[in-house]
C-alpha positions as CSV (number, residue, x, y, z in Angstrom):
1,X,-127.2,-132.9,82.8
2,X,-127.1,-129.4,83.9
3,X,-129.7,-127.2,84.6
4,X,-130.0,-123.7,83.7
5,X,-130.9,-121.0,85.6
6,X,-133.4,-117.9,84.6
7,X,-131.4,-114.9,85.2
8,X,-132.5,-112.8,87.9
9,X,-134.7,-109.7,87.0
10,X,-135.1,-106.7,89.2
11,X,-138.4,-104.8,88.6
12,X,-139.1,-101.3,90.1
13,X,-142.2,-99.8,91.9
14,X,-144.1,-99.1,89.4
15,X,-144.0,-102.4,88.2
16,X,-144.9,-104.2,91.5
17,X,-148.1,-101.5,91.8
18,X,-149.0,-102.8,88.2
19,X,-148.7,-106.6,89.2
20,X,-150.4,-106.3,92.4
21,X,-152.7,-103.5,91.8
22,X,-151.7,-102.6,95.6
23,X,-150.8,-98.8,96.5
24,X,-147.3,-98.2,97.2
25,X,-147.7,-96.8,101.0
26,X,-149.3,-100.2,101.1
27,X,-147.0,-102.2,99.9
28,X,-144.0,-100.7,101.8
29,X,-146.5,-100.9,104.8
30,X,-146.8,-105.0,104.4
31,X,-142.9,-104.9,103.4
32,X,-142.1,-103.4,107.0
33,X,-144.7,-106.2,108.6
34,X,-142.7,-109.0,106.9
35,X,-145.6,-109.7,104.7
36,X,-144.2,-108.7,101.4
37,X,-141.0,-109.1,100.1
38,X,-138.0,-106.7,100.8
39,X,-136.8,-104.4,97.8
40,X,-133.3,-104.7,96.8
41,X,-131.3,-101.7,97.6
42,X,-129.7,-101.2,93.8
43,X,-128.4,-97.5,94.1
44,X,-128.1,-94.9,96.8
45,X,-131.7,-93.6,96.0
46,X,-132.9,-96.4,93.6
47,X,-134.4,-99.9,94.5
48,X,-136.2,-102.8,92.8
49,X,-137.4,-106.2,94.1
50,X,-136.5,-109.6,92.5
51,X,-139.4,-110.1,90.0
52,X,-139.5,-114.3,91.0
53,X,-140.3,-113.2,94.3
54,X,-142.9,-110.7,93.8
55,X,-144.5,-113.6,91.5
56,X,-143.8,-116.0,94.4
57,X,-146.0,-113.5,96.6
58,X,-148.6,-113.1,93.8
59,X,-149.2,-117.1,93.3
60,X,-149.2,-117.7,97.0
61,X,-152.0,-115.2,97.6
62,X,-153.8,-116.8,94.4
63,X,-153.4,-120.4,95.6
64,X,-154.8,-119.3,99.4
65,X,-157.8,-117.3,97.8
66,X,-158.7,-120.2,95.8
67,X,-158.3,-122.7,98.4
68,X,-161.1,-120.8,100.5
């Protein structure tokens, strides 16, 4: 049996500031104390972050807050 994999999506800023209703300087400011996850450089002046991950971050943060 083989298992199939969901194909990676890259989603850009504006999409991450929708998600997480966070600001962007915050978000790069949590990115640069490891406590987001890293964009993925897709262009000289263009970057996105892996969507799984940013929904990773989201359900983590969820999961804690509910735990309290």
């Amino acid at each position: 049996m083989q298992t199939q994999l969901q194909p990676t999506k890259i989603i850009r800023i504006a999409t991450v500031i929708e998600r997480t209703g966070l600001s962007k300087a915050f978000i790069y400011q949590m990115i640069r104390q490891g406590d987001f996850p890293a964009s993925v450089r897709l262009a000289p002046r263009y970057a996105g972050w892996v969507e799984s991950e940013v929904n990773d971050w989201l359900n983590t943060r969820i999961a804690a807050a509910r735990a309290q």
